[in-house]
C-alpha positions as CSV (number, residue, x, y, z in Angstrom):
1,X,-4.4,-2.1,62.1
2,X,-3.6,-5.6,60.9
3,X,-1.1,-6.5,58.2
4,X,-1.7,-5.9,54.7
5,X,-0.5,-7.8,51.4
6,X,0.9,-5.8,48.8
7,X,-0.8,-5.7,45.4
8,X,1.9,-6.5,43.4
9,X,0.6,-7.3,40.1
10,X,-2.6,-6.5,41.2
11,X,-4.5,-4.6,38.7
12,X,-8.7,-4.8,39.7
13,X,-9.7,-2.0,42.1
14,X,-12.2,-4.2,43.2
15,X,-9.7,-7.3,43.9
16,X,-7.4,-4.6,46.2
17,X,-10.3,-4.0,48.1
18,X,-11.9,-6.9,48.1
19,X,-9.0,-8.9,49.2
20,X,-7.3,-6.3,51.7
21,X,-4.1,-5.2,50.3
22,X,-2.5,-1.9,50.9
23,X,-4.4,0.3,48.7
24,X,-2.9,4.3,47.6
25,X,-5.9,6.3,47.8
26,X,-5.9,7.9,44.2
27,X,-10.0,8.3,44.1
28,X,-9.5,12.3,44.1
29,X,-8.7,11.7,40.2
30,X,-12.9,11.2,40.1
31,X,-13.1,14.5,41.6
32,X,-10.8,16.0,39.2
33,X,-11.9,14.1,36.0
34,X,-15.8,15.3,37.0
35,X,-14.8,19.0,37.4
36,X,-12.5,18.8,34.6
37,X,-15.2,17.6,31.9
38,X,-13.3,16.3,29.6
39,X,-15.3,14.3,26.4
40,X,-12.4,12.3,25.2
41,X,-9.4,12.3,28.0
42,X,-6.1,10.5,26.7
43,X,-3.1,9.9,29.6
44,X,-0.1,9.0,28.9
45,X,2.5,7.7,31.5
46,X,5.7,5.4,31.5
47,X,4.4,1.6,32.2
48,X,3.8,0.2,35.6
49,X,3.1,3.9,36.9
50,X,-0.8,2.8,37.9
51,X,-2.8,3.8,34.1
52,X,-4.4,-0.1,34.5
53,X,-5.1,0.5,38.4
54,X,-6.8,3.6,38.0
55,X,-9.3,2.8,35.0
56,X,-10.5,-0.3,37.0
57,X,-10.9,2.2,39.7
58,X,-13.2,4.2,37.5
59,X,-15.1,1.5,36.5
60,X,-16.0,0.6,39.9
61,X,-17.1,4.1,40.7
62,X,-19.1,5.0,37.8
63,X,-20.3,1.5,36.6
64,X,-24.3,0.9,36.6
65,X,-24.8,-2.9,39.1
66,X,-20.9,-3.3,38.6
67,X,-20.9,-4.1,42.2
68,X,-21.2,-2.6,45.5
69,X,-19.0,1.0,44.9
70,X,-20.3,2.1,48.4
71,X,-19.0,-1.0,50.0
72,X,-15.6,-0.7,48.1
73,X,-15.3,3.4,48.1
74,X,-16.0,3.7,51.9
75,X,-13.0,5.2,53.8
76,X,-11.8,6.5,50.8
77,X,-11.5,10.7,49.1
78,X,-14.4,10.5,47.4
79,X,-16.4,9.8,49.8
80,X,-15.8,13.0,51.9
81,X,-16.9,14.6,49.2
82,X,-20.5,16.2,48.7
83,X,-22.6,14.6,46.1
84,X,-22.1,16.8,43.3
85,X,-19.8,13.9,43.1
86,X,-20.8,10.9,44.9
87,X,-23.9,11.3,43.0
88,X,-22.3,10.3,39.9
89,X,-21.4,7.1,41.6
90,X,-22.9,3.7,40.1
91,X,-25.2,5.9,37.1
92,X,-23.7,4.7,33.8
93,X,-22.9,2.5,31.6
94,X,-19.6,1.6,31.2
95,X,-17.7,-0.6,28.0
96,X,-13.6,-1.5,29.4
97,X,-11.1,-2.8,26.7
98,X,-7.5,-3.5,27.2
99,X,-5.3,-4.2,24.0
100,X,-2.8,-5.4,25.9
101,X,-3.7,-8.7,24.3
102,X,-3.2,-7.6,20.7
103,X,0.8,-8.0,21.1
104,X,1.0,-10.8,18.9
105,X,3.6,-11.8,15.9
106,X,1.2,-11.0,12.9
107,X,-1.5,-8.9,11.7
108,X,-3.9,-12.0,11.5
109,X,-3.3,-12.9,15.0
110,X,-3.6,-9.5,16.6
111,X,-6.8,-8.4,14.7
112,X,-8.3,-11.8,16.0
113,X,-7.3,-11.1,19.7
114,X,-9.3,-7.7,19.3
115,X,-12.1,-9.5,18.1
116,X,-12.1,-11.5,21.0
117,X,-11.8,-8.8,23.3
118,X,-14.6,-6.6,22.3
119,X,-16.4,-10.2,22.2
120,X,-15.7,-10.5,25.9
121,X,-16.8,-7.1,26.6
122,X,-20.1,-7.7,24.3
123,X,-20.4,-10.8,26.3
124,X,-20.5,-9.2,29.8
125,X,-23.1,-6.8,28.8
126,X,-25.5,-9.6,27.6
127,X,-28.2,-8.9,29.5
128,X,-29.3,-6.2,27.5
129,X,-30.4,-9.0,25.0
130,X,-33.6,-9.9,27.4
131,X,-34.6,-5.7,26.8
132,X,-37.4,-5.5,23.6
133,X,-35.9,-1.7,23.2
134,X,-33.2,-4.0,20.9
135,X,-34.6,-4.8,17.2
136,X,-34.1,-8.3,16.0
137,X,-31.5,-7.6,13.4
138,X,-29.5,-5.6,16.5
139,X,-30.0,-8.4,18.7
140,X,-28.2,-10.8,15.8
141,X,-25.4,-8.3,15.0
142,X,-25.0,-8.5,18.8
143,X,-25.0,-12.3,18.9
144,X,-22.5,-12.5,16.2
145,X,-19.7,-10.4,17.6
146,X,-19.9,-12.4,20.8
147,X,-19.2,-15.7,19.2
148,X,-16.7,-14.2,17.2
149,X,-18.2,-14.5,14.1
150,X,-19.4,-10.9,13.2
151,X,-18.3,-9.3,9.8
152,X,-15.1,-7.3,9.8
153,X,-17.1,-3.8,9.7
154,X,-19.2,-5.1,13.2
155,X,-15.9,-4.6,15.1
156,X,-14.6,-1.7,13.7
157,X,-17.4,0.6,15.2
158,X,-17.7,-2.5,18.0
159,X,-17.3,0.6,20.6
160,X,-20.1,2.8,19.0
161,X,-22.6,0.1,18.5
162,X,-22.3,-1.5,22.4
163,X,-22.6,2.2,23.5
164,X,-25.7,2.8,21.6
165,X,-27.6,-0.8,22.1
166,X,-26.3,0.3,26.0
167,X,-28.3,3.8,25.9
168,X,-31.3,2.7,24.2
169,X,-31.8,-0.1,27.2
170,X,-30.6,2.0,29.7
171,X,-31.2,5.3,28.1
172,X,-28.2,6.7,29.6
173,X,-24.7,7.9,27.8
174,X,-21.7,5.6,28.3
175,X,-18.5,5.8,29.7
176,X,-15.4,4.0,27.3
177,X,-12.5,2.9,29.2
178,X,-9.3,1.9,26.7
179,X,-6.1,0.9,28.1
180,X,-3.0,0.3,27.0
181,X,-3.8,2.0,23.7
182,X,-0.6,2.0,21.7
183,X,0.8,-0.9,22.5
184,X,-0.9,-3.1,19.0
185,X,0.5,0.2,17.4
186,X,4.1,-0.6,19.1
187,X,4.2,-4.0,18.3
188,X,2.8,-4.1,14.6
189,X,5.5,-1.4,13.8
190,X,8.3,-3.4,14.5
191,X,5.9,-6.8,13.6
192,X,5.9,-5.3,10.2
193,X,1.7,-4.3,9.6
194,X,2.0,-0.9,11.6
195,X,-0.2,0.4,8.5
196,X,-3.0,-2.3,8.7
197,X,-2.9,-2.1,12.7
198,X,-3.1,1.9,12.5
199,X,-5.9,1.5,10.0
200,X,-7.9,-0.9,12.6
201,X,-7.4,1.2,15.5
202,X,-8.0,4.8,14.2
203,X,-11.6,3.3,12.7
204,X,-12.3,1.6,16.0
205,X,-11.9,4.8,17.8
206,X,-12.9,7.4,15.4
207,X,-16.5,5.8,15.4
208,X,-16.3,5.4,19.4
209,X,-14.7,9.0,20.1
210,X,-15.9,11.4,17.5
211,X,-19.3,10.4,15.8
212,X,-21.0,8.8,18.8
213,X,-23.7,10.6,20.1
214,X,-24.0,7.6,23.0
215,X,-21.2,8.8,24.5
216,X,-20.7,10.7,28.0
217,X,-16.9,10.6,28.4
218,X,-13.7,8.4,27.6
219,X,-10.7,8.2,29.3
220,X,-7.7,6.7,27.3
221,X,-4.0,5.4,28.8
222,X,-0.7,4.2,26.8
223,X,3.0,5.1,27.3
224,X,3.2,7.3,24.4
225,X,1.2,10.2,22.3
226,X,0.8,8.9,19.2
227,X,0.2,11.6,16.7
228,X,-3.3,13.1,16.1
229,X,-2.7,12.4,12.4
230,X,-2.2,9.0,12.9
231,X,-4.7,7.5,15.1
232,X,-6.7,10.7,16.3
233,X,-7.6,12.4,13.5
234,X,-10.2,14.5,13.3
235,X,-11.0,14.1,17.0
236,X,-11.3,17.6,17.9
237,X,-12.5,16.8,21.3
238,X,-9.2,15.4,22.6
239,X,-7.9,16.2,25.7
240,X,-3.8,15.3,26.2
241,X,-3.0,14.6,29.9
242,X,0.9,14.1,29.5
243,X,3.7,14.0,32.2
244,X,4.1,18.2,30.9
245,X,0.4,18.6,32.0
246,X,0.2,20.5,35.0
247,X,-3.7,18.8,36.2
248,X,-4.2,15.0,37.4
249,X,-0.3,14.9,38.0
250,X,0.0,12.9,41.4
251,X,-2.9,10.4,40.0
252,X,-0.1,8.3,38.6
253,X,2.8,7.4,41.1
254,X,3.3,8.1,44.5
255,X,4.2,11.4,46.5
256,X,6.6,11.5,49.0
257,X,4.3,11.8,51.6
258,X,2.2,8.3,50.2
259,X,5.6,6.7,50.5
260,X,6.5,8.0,54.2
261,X,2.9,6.6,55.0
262,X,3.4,3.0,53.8
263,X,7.1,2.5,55.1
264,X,5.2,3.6,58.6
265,X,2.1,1.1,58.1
266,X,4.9,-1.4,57.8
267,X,7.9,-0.2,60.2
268,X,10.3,0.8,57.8
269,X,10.3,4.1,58.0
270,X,14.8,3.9,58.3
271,X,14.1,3.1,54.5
272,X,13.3,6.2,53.4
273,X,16.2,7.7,52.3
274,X,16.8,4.5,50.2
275,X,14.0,4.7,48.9
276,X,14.5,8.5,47.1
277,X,17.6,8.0,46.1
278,X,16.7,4.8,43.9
279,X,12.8,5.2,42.9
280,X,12.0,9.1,43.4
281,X,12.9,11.9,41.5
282,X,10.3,11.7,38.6
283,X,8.0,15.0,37.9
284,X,4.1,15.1,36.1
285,X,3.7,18.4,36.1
286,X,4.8,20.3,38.9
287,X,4.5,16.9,41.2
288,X,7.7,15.1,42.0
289,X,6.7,11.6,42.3
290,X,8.4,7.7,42.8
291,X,7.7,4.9,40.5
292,X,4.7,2.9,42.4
293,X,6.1,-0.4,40.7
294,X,9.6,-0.2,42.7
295,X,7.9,1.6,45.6
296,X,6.0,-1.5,46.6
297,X,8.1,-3.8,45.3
298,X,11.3,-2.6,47.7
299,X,8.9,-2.5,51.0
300,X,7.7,-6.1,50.3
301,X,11.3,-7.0,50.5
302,X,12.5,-4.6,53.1
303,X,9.5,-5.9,55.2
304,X,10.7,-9.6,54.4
305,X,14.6,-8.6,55.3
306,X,15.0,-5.2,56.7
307,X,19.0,-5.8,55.4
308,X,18.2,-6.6,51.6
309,X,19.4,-3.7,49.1
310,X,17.5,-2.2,46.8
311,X,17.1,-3.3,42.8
312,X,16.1,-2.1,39.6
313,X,12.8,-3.5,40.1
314,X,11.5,-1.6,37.2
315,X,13.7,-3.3,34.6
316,X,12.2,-5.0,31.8
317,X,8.1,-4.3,32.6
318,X,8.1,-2.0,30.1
319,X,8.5,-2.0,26.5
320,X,12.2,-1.4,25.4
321,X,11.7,-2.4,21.9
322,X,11.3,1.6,20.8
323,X,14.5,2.8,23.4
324,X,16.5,-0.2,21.7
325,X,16.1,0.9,18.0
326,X,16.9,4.1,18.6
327,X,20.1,3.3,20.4
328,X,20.7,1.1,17.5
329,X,20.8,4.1,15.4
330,X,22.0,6.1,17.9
331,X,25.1,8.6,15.9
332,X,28.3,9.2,18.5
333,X,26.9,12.6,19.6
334,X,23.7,10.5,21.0
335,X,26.3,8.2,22.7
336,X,28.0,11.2,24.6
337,X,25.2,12.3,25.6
338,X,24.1,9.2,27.1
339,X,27.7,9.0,29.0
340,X,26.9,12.5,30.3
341,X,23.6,11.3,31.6
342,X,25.0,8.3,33.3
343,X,27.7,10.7,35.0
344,X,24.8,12.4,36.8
345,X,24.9,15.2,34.3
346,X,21.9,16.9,32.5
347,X,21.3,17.9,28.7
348,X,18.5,20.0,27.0
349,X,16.5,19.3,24.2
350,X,13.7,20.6,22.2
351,X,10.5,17.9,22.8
352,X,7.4,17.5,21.0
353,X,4.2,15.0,22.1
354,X,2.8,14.8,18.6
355,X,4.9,11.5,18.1
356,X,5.1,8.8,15.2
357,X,6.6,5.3,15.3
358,X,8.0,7.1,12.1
359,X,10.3,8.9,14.1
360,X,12.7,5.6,15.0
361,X,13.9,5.8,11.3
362,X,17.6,6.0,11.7
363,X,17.5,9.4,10.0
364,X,15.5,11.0,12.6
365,X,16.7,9.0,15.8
366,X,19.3,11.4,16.5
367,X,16.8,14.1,18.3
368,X,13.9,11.7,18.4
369,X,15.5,9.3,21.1
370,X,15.2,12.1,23.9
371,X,11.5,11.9,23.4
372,X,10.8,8.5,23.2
373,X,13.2,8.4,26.7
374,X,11.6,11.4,28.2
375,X,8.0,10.3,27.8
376,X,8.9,6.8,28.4
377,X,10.4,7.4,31.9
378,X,13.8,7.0,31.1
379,X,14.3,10.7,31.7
380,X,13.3,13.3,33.9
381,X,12.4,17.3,33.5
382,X,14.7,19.3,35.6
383,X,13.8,22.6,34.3
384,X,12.2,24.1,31.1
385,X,12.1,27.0,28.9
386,X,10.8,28.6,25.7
387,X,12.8,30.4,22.7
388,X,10.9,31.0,19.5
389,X,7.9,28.8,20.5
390,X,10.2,26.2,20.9
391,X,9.7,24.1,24.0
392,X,13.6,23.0,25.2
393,X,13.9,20.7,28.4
394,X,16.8,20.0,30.7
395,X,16.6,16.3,31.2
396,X,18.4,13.7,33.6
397,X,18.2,10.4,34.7
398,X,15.7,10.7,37.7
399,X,17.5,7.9,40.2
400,X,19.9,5.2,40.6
401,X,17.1,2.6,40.1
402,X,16.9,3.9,36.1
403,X,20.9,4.8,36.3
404,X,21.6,0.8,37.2
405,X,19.3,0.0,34.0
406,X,21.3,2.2,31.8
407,X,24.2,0.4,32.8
408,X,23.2,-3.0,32.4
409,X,20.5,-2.3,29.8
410,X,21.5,0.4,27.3
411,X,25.4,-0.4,27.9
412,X,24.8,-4.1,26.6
413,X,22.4,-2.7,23.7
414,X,26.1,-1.3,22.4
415,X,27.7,-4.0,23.5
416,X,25.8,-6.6,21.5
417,X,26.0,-3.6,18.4
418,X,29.8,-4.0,18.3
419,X,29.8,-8.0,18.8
420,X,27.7,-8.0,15.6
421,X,31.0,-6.7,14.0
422,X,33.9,-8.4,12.1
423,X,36.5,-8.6,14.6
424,X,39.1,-10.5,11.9
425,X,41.3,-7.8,11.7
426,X,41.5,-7.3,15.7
427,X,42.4,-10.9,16.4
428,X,44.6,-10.6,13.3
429,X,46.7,-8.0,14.8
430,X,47.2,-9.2,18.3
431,X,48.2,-13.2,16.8
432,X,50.9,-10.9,14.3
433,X,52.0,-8.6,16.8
434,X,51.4,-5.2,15.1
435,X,50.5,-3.1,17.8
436,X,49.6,-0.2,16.3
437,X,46.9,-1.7,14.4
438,X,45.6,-3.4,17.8
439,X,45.7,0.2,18.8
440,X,43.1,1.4,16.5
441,X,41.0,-1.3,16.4
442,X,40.0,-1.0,20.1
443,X,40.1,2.9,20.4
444,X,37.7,2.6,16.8
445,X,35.7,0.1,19.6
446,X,35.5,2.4,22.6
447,X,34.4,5.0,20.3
448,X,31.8,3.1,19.0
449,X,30.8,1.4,22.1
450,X,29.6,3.9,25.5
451,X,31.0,3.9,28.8
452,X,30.5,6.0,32.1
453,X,34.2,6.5,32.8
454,X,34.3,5.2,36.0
455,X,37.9,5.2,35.8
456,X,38.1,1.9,37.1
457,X,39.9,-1.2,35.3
458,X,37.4,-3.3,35.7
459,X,35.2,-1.6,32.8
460,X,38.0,-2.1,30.0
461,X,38.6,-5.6,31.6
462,X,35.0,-6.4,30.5
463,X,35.5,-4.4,27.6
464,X,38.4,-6.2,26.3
465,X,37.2,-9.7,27.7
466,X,33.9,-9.2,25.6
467,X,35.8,-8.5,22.2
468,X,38.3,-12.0,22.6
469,X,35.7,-14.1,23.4
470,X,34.7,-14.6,19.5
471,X,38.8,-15.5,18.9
472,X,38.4,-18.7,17.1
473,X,41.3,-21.5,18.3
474,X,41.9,-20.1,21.4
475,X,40.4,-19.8,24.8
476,X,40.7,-16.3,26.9
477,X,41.7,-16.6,30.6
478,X,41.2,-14.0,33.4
479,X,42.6,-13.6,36.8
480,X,44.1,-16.4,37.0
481,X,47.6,-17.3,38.9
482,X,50.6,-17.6,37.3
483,X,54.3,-16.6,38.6
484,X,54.3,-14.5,41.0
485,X,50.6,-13.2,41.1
486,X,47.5,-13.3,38.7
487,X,47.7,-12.0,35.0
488,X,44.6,-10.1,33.4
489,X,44.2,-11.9,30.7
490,X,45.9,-14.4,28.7
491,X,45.3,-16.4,25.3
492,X,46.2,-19.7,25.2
493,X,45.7,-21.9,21.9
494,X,44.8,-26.0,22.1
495,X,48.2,-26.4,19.9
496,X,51.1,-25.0,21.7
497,X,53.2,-24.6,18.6
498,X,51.1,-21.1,18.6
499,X,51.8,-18.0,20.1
500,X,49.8,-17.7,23.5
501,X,48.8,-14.1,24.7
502,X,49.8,-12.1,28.3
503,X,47.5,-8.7,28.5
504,X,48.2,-6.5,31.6
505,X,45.8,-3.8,31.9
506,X,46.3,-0.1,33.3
507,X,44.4,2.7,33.6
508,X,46.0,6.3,33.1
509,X,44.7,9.6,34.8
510,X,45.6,11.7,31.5
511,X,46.3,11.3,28.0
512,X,49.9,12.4,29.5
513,X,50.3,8.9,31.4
514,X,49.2,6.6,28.6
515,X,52.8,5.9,27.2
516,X,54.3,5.4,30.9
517,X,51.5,3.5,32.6
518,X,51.8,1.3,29.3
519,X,55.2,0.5,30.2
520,X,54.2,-0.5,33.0
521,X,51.7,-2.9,32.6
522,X,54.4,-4.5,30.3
523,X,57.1,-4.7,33.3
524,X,54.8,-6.1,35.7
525,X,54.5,-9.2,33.0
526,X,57.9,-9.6,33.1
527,X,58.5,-9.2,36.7
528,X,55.8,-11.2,38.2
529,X,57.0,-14.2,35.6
530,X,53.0,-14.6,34.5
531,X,54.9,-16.4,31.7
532,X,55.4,-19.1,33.6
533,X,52.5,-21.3,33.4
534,X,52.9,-21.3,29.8
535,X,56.5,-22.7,30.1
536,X,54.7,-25.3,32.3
537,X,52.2,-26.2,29.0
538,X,54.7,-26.2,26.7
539,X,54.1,-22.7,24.8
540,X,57.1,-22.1,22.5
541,X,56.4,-18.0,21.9
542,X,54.5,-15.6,24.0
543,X,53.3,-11.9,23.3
544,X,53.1,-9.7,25.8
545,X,51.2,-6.8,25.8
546,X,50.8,-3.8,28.5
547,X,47.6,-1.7,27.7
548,X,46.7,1.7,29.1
549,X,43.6,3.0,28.5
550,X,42.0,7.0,29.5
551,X,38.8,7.2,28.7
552,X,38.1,6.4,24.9
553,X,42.1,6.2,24.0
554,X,44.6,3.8,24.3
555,X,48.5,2.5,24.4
556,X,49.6,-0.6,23.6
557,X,53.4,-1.8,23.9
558,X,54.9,-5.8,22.9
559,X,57.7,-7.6,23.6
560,X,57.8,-11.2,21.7
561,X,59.3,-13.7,24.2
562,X,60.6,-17.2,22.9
563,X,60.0,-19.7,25.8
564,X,62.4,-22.8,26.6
């Protein structure tokens, strides 16, 4: 078996096939979807976990002259199977939209890209123009929404009108394929037309979904359940496949055993236990799988350089605009929580699926933000349980991949929320020397802020670093050498008839050692001479300050040197 490319960013079934890259058998979701005979099938599942893949798959299969589905299906599940199955293969009509296109900056501009897009799809399906089952006037209505030029009712039941110009040609039902549902919802929310948008979207699919009678099946994908009221309503023939549902759960993602496979096909089977620690852990149902994104992502580069470590490789593909608003809002129990999670701990919640972009509003973010991170990917179950038909989940984060982007991700979310702050009264009190106001100002910051108490230095190095950089007359200094070793951090003004700053930094195993590990940090000022270099520059007065920190508390002590 020769060497295969991996499809990363590789979307079209057909292409995969086509083209020869390593390809995850995930054709047993036909069998599944067939036996399962659901009208209108909605699946939701956190981005980059396959939703695009696996509707282009089921175009190919069930797609009338789409292409050669034989040809591309050979080798694969479906095939094995007998043909109360295979028969279905190639029979139908089948309309695809994406609205991954509709992200756009105003409600103008987004309803235009829809228009396009159904004109595409109208477009592909031209053929059926040549077929006198079509009436004139049906045959102009059809002209006009491929050139765009339709009236605004001819897109908003687009979807049922293709269907049923599709069945009278063909006389045969149709299949609709919609991904990436919510994300013009997403975006016009925090674009400011969520109303308009919703309005758009629930007539374009209430005509498609409920009051079609063209219509053999649909099968829906997007991140997030949007709530029946909103965009759903009255569909009464919905069927929610969610990451709770127990059926189609190792369609999206890859099992362990998919994973041991590839690392073979490519000699890397030493990277397995890499591999779980960083990109497993996730579970749909009762199914534990690893994010496919990552997964292929790491073997390209651990095929390139067996040596390379792994990365968040999932960071940034998918929409954070919802996870940062509701950190935004996020009270100081949410923040503990968070710290918890980091630490490798778990918390419970209630959750519900019936979700509105409503639900951001700061007033509700407190509970809301463990949905939105749960159903999202941020979170995984690890166990479950009902009390007074309330559903409560344990959640955690499900591997050091999504642990390294709560770090660098969520941390700096805080981080920017306290930089947006009026820091006068910090700078104030560290120029003066009144170190018990410098006291409360950065405890009031570590409060505010979130940390994951690594206990190390380093963290309130950053921490304090990060607050003096907006000091205004004076330039902040770290690490560098001076006397007899290297200082932490030190302020030093362009005039030298100001006072320049010396911080030495401790960290104390107790609230117990704060005041002694303090004194400390102050001595070691003193001893190593970090004063020095200031002498050197012509600094008239120096403040010194040794700072202890545990946890969210800190000590600060001063001594006001005059230099000669």
């Amino acid at each position: 078996m020769g060497f295969k490319p991996l499809p990363i960013g590789v979307e079209n079934f057909q292409e995969i096939i086509v083209q020869g890259y390593y390809y995850v058998d995930k054709t047993a979701m036909i069998k599944e979807l067939l036996e399962m005979r659901g009208k209108v099938n909605l699946f939701t599942r956190p981005g980059r976990f396959g939703k695009t893949l696996n509707l282009s798959m089921l175009q190919c299969f069930f797609e009338e002259g789409y292409c050669d589905a034989r040809r591309l299906f050979q080798g694969l599940f479906i095939m094995n199977q007998d043909k109360d199955f295979t028969g279905y293969m190639s029979c139908y009509p089948v309309i695809s939209l994406s609205l991954k296109s509709l992200k756009q900056p105003s409600f103008e501009l987004s309803y235009m890209q829809l228009k396009k897009t159904i004109a595409e799809e109208f477009r592909r399906h031209d053929r059926i123009l040549d077929s006198s089952c079509l009436t004139e006037a049906e045959k102009q209505r059809y002209r006009n929404i491929c050139d765009v030029q339709g009236k605004e009712w001819d897109y908003l039941d687009a979807l049922k009108f293709l269907s049923a110009c599709l069945g009278k040609v063909k006389e045969k039902k149709t299949i609709i394929l919609i991904d990436e549902y919510d994300v013009p919802l997403e975006n016009a929310y925090f674009s400011g037309f969520y109303d308009r948008m919703t309005a758009v979207i629930r007539s374009l699919f209430e005509s498609a979904l409920k009051t079609n009678g063209y219509l053999e099946f649909a099968v829906i994908t997007g991140c997030l359940r949007i709530s029946k009221e909103s965009i759903f309503a009255g569909l009464n023939n919905l069927k929610i496949v969610s990451i709770t549902s127990p059926t189609y759960s190792e369609y999206f993602g890859f099992t362990e055993q998919e994973v041991r496979d590839m690392l073979k096909f490519y000699g890397r089977e030493r990277c397995m236990d890499t591999m779980k620690t960083w990109y497993d852990g996730y579970l749909f149902g009762k199914t534990e799988v690893y994010n496919p994104w990552s997964v292929i992502n790491y073997v390209e580069q651990v095929w390139a350089d067996p040596e390379s470590f792994p990365k968040p490789f999932w960071s940034n593909t998918s929409s954070n605009s919802i996870i940062r608003a509701l950190v935004e809002h996020a009270d100081i129990r949410v923040k503990q929580e968070i710290e918890l999670l980091i630490q490798g701990e778990s918390i419970e919640k209630s959750v519900h699926e019936d979700i509105t972009y409503e639900d951001i509003q700061p007033e509700k973010s407190r509970e809301n933000i463990w949905n939105f991170l749960f159903f999202t990917g941020y979170l995984k179950k690890t166990d479950e349980r009902m009390e007074e038909n309330v559903h409560y989940i344990s959640m955690a984060i499900p591997n050091e991949e999504v642990r390294v982007i709560f770090k660098n991700t969520v941390l700096s979310w805080f981080e920017q929320k306290i930089s947006k702050k009026d820091l006068t009264p910090l700078y104030k009190s560290i120029l003066e020397g009144r170190c018990e106001d410098f006291e409360t100002v950065v405890s009031q910051m570590l409060r505010e802020g979130i940390s994951f108490y690594d206990t190390k230095e380093s963290f309130y190095h950053g921490f304090l670093m990060g607050l003096l950089n907006g000091l205004e007359d004076y330039y902040a200094f770290s690490n560098r050498e001076s006397g007899l070793g290297r200082y932490d951090i030190c302020l030093k003004s362009m005039e030298a008839d100001k006072p320049a700053v010396l911080m030495e930094l401790k960290v104390a195993a107790g609230y117990g050692e704060l005041e002694e590990r303090s004194s400390q940090a102050l001595q070691q000022i003193l001893e190593k001479e970090y004063e020095r270099e200031l002498v050197w520059e012509g600094y008239r007065e120096v403040l010194c300050y040794g700072i202890a920190f545990y946890k969210k508390s800190c000590r600060i002590k001063l001594e006001k040197h005059k230099l000669s």
